[in-house]
Steps between C-alpha positions, in 0.01 A plus 500: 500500500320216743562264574919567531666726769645849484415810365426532066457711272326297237719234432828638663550411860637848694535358842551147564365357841662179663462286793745250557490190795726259530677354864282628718561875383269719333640763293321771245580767284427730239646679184408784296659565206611899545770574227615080427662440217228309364674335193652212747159383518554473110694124623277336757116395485409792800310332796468188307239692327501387110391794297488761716763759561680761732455892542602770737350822617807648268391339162104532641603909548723578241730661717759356779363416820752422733501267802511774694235727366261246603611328822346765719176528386469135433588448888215727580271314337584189642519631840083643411370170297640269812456722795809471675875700525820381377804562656826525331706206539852605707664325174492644204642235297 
């Protein structure tokens, strides 16, 4: 909910989004929680966020969503909401 980052479902974040600067880089990521073992977030105040917890699309679902289940299509949708192409990095790792 406004006015923090990510992606919620009430008051559980599902994706976290992060922009980090520091030494003249710029880096930026995201996570969403697919199938996490969300009981780790049981020790730690998530996102410095008192209050507020941590889902994924499995516990949201009631069924397991893997990673991989979801990759694709989330790709696609990137690729269509910023109108542009990835490319596969030579590097999987």
């Amino acid at each position: 909910p406004p006015p923090f980052t990510g992606v919620w479902m009430g008051d559980s974040k599902l994706c976290a989004i992060g922009v980090h600067c520091g030494n003249h880089i710029t880096s930026h990521g995201l996570a969403l929680n697919c199938c996490t073992d969300l009981t780790w977030f049981e020790h730690i105040v998530p996102c410095g966020l008192e209050g507020k917890g941590v889902t994924s699309l499995s516990h949201e679902l009631g069924q397991h969503i893997a990673v991989s289940h979801v990759l694709e299509p989330f790709l696609d949708s990137f690729q269509e909401v910023f109108d542009c192409t990835l490319v596969p990095s030579e590097d999987p790792g």
